[in-house]
Wavefront OBJ file of the C-alpha trace (Angstrom):
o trace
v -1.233 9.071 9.357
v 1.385 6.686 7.094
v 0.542 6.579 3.647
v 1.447 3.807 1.257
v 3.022 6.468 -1.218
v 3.987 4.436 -4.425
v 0.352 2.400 -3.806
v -1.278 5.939 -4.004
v 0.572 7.553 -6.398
v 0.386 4.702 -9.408
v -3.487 4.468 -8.506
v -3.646 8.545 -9.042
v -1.837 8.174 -12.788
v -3.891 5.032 -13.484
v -7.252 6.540 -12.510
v -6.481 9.758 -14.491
v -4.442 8.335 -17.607
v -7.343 8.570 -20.244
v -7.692 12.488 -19.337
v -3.785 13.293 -18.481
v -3.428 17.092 -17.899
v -0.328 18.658 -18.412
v 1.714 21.879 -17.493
v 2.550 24.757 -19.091
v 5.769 23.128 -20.220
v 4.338 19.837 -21.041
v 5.310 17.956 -18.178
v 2.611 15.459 -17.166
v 0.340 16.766 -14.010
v -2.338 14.163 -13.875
v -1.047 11.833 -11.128
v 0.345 14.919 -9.084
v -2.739 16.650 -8.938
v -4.971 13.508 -7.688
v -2.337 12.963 -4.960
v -2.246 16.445 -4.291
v -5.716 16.264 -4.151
v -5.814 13.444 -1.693
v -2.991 14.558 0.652
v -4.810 18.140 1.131
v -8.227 16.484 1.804
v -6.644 14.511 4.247
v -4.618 17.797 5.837
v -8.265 19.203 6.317
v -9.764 17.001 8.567
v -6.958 18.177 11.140
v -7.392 14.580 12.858
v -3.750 13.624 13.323
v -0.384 14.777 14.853
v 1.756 13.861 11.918
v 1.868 12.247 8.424
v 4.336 10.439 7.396
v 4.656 8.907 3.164
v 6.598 5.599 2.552
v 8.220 5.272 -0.573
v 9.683 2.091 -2.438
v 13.416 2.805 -3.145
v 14.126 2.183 -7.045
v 15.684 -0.798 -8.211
v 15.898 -4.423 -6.889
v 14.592 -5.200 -3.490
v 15.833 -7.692 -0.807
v 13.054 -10.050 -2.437
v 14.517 -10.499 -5.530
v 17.577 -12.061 -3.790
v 15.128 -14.770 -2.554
v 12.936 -14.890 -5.525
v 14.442 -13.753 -9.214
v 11.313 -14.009 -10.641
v 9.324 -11.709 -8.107
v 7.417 -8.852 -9.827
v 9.262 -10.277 -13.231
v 5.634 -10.005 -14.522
v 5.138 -5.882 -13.559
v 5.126 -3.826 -16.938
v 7.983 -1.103 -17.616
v 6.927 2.041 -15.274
v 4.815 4.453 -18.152
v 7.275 7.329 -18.837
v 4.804 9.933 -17.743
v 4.571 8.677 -14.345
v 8.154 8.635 -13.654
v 8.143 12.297 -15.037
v 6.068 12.707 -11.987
v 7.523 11.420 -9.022
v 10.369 14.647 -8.799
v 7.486 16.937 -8.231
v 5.439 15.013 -6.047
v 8.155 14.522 -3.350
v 8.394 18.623 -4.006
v 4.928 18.904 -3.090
v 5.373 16.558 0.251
v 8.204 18.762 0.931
v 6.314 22.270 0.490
v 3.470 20.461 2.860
v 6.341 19.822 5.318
v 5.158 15.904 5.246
v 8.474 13.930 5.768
v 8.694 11.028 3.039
v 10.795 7.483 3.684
v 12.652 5.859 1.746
v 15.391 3.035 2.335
v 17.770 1.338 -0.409
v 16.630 -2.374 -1.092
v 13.039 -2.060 0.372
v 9.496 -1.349 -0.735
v 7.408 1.003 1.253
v 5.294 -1.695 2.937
v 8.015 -3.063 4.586
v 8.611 0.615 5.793
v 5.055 0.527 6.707
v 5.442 -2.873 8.854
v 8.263 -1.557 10.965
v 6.226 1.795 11.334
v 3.791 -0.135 12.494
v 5.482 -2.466 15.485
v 7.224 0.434 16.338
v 3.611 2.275 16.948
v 2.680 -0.879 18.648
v 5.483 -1.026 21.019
v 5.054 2.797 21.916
v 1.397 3.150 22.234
v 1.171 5.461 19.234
v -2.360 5.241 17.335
v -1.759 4.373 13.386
v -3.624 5.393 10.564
v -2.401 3.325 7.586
v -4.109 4.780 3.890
v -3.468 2.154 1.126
v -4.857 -0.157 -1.513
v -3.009 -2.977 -1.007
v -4.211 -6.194 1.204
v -1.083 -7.232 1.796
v -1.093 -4.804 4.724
v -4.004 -6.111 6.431
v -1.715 -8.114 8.396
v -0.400 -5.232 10.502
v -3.760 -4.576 11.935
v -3.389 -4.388 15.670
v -5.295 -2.456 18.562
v -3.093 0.605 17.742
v -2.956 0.179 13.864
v -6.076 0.462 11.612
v -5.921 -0.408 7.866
v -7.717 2.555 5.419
v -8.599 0.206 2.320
v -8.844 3.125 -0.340
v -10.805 1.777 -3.104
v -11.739 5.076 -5.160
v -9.244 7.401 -3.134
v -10.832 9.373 -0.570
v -14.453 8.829 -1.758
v -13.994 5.398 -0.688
v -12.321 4.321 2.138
v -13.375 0.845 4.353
v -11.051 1.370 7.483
v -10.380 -2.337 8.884
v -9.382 -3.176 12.630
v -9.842 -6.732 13.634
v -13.365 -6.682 14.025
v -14.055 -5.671 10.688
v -11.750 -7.983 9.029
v -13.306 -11.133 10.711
v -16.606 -9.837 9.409
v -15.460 -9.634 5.515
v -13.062 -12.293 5.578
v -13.641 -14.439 8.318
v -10.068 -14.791 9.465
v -7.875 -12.732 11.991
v -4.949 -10.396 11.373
v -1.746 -12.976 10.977
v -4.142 -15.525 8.546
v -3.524 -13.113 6.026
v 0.056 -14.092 5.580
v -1.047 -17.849 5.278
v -4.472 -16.843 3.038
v -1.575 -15.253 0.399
v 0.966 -17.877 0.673
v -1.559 -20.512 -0.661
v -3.053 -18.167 -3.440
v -0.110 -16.748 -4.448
v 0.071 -12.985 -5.640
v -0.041 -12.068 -9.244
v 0.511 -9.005 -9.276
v 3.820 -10.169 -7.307
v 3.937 -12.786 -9.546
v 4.224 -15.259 -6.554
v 2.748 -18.591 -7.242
v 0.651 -20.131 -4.477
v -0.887 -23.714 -4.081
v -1.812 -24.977 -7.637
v -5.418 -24.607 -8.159
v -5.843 -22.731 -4.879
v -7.540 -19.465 -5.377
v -8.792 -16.685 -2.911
v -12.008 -18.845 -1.552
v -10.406 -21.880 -1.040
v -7.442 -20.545 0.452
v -9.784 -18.390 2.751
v -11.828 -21.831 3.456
v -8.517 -24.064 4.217
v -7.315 -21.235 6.215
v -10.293 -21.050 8.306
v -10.564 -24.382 8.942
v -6.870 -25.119 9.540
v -6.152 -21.872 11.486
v -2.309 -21.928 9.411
v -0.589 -22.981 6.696
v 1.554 -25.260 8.556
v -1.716 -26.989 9.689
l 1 2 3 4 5 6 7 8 9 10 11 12 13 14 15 16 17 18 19 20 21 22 23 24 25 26 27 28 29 30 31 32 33 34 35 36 37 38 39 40 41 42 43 44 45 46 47 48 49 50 51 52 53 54 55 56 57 58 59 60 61 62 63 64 65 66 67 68 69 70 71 72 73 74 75 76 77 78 79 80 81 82 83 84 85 86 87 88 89 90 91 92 93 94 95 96 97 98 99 100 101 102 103 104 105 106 107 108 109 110 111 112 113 114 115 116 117 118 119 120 121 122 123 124 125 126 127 128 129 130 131 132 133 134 135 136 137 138 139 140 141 142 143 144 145 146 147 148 149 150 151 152 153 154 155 156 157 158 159 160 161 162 163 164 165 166 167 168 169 170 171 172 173 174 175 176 177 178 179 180 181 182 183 184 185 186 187 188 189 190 191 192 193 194 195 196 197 198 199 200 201 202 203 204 205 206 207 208 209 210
């Protein structure tokens, strides 16, 4: 199992911010205790060999050397998550789950090399995230777990599935994005090219250099 773990943890503080809990000291829990929650449930069902948590290093990425502006739209981190991200890699480390993290990169491209690596070796690849972005590494050893309400909600995609909601096959992803852009990345795409467009141009072109 590879978990996308700053995708996971920012969904766990955003889901839970109305109702934060606290400790005894007044340290913010509510994020911890949601990806507690989800790392245990997923210890229980005993169906892997190993998990392993990517993490995005802090500070600028590779990216930003290519692109200033990239992610210049992404508000400051809220002060009671960061409070929180000391005691959840203590809790990976209590659970023995080894966590990755590499100066300059973001834990999906930790994710990507995981991923050709498990390709090239034959090793089967459970992927947990939230973000699309990573539908590109689906292969026939790597599935994609699309958490959309944590664990109560999870659409795994391998190829076949993906063709049936979007119509288009693993590597189309990368040219679907490039022409819609990414605001949350705050990458432009093709003016006045949006997700269905892209997804019909793509379809009918195979790639973006088409």
């Amino acid at each position: 199992l590879l978990l996308d773990g700053n995708g996971l943890i920012f969904r766990a503080y955003f889901a839970t911010a109305t109702r934060m809990s606290v400790s005894s000291n007044g340290t913010p829990t509510n994020a911890l205790y949601l990806f507690a929650s989800i790392i245990m449930r997923l210890i229980e069902k005993k169906d892997f060999d190993d998990i392993l948590v990517a993490l995005d290093s802090p500070g600028k990425k590779f990216r930003h050397k290519e692109y200033v502006d990239y992610k210049a739209n992404r508000k400051e981190v809220p002060t009671e998550l960061k409070l929180q991200f000391a005691p959840i890699k203590e809790f990976l480390n209590h659970c023995n789950i080894k966590t990755i993290e590499i100066e300059g990169y973001e834990a999906d491209d930790i994710i990507g090399t995981i991923s050709s690596h498990a390709k090239e070796h034959n090793v089967n690849l459970q992927v947990y995230t939230g973000d699309k972005d990573l539908l590109q590494l689906i292969n026939e050893n790597t599935t994609i777990n699309m958490m959309h309400k944590g664990l109560s909600e999870v659409e795994p995609f391998d190829a076949d599935h993906l063709m049936e909601v979007y119509g288009i096959i693993p590597r189309q992803i990368i040219d679907l994005k490039s022409l819609m852009g990414d605001t949350s990345d705050n990458i432009p795409g093709v003016k006045g090219v949006g997700e269905k467009t892209a997804n019909d141009l793509v379809k009918t072109y195979d790639s973006l250099d088409n």
